[in-house]
Backbone as JSON, one array per atom type, in Angstrom:
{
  "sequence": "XXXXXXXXXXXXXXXXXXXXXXXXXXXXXXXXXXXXXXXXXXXXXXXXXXXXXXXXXXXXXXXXXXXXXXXXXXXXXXXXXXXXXXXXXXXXXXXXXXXXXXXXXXXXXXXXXXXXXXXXXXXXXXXXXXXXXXXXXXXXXXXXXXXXXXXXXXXXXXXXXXXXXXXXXXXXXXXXX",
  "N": [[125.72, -63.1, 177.3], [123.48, -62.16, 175.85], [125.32, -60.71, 174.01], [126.36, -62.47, 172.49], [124.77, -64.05, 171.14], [123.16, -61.65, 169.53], [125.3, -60.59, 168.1], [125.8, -63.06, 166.33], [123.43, -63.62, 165.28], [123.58, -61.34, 163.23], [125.97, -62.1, 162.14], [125.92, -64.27, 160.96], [125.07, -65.63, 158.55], [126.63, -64.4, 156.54], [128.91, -65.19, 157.83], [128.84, -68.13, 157.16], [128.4, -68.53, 154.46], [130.89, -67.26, 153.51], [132.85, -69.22, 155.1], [131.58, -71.5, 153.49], [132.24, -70.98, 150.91], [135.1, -71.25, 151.12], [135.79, -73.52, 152.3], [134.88, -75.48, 150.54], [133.17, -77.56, 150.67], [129.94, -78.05, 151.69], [129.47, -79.39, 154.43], [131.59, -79.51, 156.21], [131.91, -76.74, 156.12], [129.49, -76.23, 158.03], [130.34, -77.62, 160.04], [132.81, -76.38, 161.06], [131.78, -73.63, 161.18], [130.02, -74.21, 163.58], [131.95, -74.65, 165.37], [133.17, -71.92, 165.31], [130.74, -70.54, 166.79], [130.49, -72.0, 169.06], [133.21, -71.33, 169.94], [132.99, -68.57, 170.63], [130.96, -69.1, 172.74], [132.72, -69.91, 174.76], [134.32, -67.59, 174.97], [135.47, -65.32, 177.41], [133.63, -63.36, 179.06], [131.47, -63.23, 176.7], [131.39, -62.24, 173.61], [130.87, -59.52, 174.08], [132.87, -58.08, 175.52], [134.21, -57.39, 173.03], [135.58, -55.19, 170.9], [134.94, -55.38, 168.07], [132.79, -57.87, 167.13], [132.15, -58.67, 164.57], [134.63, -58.95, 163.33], [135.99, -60.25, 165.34], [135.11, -62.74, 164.91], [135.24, -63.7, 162.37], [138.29, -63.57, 162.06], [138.49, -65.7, 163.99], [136.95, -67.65, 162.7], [139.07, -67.91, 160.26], [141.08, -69.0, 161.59], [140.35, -71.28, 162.18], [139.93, -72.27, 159.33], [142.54, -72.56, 158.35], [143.58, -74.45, 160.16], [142.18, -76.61, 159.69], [143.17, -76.98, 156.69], [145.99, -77.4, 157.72], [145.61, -80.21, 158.79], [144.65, -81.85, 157.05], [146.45, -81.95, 154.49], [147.98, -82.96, 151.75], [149.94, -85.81, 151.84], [152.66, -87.26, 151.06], [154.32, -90.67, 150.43], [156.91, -91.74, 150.72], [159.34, -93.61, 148.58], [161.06, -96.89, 149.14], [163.97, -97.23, 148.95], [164.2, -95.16, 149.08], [164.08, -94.14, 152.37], [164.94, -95.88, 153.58], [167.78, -96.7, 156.02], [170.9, -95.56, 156.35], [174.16, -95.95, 157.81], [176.39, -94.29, 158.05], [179.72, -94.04, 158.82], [180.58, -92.54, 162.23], [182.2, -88.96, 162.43], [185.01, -88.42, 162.75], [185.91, -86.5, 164.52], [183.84, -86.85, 166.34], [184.77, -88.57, 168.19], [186.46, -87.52, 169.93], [185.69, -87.04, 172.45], [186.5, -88.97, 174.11], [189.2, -88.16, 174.73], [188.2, -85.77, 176.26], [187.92, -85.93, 179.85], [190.34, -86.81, 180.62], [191.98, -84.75, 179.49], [190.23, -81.98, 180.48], [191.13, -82.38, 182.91], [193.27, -81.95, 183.53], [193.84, -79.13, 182.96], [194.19, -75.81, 183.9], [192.52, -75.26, 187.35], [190.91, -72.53, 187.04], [190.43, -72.45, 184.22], [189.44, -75.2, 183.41], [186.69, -74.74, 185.17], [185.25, -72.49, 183.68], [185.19, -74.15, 181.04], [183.45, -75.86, 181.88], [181.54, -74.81, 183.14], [180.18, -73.24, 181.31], [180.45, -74.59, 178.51], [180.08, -76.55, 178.58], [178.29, -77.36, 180.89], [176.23, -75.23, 180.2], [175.71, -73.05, 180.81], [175.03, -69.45, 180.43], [177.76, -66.87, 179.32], [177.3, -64.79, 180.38], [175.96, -65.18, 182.8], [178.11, -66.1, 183.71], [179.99, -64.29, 183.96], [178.56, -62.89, 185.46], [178.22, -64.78, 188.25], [180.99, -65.17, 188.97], [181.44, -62.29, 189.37], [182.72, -60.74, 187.5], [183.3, -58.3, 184.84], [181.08, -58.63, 181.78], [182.88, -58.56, 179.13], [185.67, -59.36, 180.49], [184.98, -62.12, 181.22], [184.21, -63.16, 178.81], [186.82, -63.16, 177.49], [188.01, -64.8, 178.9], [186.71, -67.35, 178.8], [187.27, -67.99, 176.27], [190.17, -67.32, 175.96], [190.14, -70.52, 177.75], [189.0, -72.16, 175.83], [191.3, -72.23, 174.26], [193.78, -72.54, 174.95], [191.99, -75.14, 175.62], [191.73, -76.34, 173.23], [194.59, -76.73, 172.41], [195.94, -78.14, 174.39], [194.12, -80.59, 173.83], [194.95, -81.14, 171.18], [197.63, -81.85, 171.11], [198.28, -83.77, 173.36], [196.14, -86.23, 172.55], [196.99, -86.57, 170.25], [196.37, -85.29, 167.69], [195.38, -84.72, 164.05], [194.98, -82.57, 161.46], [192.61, -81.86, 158.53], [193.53, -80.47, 155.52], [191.25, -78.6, 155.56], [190.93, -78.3, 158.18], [189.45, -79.74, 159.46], [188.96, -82.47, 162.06], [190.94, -85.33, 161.6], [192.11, -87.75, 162.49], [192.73, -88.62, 165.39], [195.01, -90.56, 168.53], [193.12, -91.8, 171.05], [192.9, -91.42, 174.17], [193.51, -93.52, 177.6], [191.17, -92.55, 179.88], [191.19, -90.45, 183.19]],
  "CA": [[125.1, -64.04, 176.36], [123.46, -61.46, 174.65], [126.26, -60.38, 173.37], [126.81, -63.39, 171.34], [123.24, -63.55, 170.3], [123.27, -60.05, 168.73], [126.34, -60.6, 167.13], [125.8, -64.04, 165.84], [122.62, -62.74, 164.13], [123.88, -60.53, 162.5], [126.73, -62.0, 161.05], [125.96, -65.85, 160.61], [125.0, -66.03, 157.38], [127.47, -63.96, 155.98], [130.41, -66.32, 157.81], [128.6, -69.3, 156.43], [129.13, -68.2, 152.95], [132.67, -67.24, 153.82], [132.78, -70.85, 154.89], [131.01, -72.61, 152.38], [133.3, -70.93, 149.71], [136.75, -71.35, 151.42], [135.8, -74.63, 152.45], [134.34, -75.92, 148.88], [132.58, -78.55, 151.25], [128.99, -77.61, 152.88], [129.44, -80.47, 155.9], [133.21, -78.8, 156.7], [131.82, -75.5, 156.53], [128.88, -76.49, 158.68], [131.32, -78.05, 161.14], [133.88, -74.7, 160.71], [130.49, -72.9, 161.82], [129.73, -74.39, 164.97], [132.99, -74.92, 166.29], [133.51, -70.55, 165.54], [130.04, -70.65, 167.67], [131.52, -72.42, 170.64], [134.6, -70.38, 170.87], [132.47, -67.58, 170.6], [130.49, -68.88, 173.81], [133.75, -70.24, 175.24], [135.08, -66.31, 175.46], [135.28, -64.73, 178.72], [132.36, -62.21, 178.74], [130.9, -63.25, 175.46], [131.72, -61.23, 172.64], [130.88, -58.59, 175.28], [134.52, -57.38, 175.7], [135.17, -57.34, 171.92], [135.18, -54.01, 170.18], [134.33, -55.55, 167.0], [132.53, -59.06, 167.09], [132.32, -59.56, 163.34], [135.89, -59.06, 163.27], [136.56, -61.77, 165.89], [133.78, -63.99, 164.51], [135.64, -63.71, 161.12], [139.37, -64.44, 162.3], [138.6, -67.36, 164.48], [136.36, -68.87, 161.21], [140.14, -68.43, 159.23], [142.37, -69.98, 161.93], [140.12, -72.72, 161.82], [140.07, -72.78, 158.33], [144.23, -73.09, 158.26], [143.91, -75.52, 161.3], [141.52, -77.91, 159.22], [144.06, -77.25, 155.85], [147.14, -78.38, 158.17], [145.55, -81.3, 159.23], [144.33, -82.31, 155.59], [147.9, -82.08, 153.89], [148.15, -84.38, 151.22], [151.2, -86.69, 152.49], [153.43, -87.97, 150.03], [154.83, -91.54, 150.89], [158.55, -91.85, 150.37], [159.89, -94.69, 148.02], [161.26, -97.32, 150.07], [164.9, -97.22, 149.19], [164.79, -93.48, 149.93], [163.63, -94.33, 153.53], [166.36, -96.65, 154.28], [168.52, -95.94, 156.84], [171.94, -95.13, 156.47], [175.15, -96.18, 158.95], [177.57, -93.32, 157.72], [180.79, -93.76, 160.36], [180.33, -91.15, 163.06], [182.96, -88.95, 162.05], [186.61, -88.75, 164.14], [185.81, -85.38, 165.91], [183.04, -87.29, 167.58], [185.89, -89.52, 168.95], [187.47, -86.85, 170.89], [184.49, -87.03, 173.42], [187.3, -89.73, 174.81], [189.69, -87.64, 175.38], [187.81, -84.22, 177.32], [187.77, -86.16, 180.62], [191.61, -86.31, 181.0], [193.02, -83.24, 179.12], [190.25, -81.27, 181.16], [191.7, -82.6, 184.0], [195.37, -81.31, 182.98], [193.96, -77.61, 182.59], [194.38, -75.14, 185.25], [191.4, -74.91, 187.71], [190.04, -71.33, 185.96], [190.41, -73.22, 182.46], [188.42, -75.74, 183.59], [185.61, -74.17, 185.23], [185.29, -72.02, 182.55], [184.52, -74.8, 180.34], [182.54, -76.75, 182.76], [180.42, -73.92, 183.06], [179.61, -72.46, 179.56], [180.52, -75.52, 177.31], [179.42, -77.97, 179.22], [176.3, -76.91, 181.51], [175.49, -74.39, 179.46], [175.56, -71.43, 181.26], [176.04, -68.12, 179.58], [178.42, -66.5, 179.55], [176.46, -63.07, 181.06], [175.63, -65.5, 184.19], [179.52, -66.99, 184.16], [180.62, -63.39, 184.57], [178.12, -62.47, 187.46], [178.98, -65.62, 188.95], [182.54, -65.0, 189.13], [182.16, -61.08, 189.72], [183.57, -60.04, 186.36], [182.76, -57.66, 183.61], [181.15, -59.68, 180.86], [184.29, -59.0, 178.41], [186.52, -60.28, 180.95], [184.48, -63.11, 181.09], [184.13, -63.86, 177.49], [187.85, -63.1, 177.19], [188.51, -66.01, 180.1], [186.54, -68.56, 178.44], [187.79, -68.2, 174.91], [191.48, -68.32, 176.62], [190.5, -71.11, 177.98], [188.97, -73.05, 175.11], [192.14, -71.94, 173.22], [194.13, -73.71, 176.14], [191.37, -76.49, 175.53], [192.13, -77.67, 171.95], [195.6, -76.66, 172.0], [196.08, -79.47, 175.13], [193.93, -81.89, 173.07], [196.03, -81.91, 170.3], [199.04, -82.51, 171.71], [197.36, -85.19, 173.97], [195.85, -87.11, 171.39], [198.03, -86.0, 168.65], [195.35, -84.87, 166.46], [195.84, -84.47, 162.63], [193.64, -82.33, 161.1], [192.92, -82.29, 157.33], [193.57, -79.2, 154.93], [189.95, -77.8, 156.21], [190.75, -77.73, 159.53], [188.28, -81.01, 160.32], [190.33, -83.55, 162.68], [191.16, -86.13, 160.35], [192.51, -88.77, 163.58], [193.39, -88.95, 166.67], [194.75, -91.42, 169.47], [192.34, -91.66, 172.03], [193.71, -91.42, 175.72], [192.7, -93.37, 178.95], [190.6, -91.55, 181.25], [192.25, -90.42, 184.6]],
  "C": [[124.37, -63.28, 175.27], [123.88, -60.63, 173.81], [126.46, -60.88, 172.14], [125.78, -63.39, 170.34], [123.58, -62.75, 169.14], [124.21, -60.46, 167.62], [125.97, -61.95, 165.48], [124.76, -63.93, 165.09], [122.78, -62.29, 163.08], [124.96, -60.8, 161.6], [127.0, -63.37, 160.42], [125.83, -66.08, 159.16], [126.12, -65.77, 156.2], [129.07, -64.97, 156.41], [129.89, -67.79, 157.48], [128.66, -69.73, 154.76], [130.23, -68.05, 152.79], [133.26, -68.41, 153.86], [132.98, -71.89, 153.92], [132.09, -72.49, 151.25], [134.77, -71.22, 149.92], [136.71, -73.03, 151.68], [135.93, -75.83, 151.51], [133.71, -77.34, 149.37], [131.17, -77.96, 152.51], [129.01, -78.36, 154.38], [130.66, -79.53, 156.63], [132.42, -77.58, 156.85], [130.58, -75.85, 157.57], [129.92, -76.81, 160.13], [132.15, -76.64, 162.0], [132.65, -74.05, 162.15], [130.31, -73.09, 163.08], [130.67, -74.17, 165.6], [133.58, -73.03, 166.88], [132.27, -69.76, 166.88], [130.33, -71.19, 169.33], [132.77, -71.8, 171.58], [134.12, -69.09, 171.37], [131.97, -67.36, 172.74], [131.53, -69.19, 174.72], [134.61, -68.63, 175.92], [134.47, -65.73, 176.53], [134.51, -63.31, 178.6], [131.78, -62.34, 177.4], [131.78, -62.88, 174.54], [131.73, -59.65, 173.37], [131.74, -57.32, 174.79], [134.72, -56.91, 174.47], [134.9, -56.15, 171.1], [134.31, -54.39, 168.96], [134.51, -56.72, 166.63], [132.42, -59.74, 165.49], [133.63, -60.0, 162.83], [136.6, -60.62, 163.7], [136.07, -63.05, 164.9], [134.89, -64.56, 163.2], [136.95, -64.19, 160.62], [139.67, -65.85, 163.23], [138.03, -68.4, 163.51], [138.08, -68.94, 160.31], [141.27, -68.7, 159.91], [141.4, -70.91, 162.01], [140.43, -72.99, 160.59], [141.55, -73.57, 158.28], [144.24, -74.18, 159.45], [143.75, -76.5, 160.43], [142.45, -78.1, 158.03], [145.35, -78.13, 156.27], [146.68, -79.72, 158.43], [145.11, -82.17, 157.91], [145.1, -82.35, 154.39], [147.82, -83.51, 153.43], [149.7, -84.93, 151.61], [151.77, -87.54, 151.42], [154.75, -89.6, 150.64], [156.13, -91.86, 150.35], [159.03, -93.07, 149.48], [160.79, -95.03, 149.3], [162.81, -97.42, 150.27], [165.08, -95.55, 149.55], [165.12, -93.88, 151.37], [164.6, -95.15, 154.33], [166.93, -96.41, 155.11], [169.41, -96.44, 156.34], [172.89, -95.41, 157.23], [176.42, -95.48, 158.04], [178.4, -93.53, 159.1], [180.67, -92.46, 161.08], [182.13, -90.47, 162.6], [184.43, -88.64, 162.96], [186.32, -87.54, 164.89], [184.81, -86.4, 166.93], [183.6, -88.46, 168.53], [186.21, -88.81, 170.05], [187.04, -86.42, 171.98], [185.68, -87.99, 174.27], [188.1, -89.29, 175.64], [189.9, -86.37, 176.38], [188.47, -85.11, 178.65], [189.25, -85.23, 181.48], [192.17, -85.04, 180.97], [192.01, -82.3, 180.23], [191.0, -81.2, 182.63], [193.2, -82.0, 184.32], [195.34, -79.69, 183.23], [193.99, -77.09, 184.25], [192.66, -74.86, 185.76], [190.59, -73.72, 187.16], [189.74, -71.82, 184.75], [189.47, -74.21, 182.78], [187.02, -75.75, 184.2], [185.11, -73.45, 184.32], [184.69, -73.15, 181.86], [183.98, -75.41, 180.53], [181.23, -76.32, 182.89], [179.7, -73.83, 182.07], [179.9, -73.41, 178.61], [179.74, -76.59, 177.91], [178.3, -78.22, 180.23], [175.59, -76.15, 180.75], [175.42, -72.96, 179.94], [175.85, -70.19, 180.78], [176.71, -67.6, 180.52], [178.31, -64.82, 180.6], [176.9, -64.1, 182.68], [177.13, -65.89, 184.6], [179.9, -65.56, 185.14], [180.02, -62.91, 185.65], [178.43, -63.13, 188.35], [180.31, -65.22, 189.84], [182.76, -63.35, 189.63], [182.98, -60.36, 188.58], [182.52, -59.64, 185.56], [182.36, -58.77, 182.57], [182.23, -59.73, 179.2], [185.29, -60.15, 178.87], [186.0, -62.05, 180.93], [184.63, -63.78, 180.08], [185.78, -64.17, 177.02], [188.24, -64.68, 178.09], [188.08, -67.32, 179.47], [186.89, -68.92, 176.64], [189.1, -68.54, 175.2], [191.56, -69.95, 176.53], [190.15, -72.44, 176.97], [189.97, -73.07, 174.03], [192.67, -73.25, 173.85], [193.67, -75.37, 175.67], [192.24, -77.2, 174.25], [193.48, -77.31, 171.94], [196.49, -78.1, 172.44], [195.73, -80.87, 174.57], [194.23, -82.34, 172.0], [197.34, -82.46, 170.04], [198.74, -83.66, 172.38], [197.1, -85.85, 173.25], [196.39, -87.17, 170.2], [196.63, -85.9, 167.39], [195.78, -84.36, 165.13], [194.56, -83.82, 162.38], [193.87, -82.08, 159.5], [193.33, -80.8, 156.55], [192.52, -78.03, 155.16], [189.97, -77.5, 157.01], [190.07, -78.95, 160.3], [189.56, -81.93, 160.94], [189.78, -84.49, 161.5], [191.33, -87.95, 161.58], [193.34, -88.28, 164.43], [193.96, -90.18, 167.47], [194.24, -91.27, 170.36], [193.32, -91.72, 173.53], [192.94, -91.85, 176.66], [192.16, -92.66, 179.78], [191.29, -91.72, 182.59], [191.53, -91.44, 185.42]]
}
């Protein structure tokens, strides 16, 4: 405690001017002030521990400052046809969520673990290959195979068109197994 003391002595006035001027509000910097006082007594052994308490004293007064700036952001209210919402058609790849079920079902058991795993749980590819006991090339090599495999099956399956970009353009969807 008399750690803080000492310190706080010695360097109060000087971070109340620091304050006052960054603030450009004596109540805010008053506020600022106490709250750098509290954290002060809030720290585990005082100031104690701290090689150099004006230091601290001095960067916890300017993350408050930037705390109290973020929270005081002037906010600009949007015109109301901006704000609108929108119903853009989802576009046809997000169709072809129809047809995974089946076509995975078509692929060879490795092809479909593989993408069960790492596309679709998420798992990396590091953990696929420990999993499985393989180098992580072989690994990466196995599941690129098999997402080759993947869309090659789902465009024949669904007959997928895709446009001059490459984006599917349409498909026919396929019953699930």
């Amino acid at each position: 405690m008399n750690c803080i003391i000492d310190a706080w002595q010695k360097h109060e006035a000087e971070l109340r001017r620091f304050l006052r001027y960054r603030a450009h509000d004596d109540a805010a910097a008053d506020d600022l002030l106490q709250e750098v006082f509290l954290r002060a007594l809030r720290q585990k052994n005082g100031l104690c521990g701290i090689d150099n308490p004006r230091a601290w004293l001095f960067q916890t007064a300017r993350n408050l400052l930037i705390d109290r700036l973020r929270l005081t952001k002037e906010q600009v209210e949007l015109p109301p046809d901006l704000a609108a919402e929108t119903h853009e058609p989802a576009p046809p790849v997000d169709g072809l969520v129809q047809c995974l079920p089946r076509v995975l079902a078509e692929l060879s058991p490795q092809d479909r673990e593989a993408i069960q795993l790492c596309d679709i749980e998420g798992m990396t590819q590091q953990e696929y290959a420990r999993r499985l006991g393989l180098t992580l090339p072989a690994a990466k090599s196995r599941v690129q195979r098999a997402r080759a495999r993947l869309k090659a099956r789902i465009s024949e399956a669904c007959q997928v068109r895709y446009d001059e970009t490459g984006r599917v353009e349409t498909f026919t969807p396929r019953q699930p197994v």
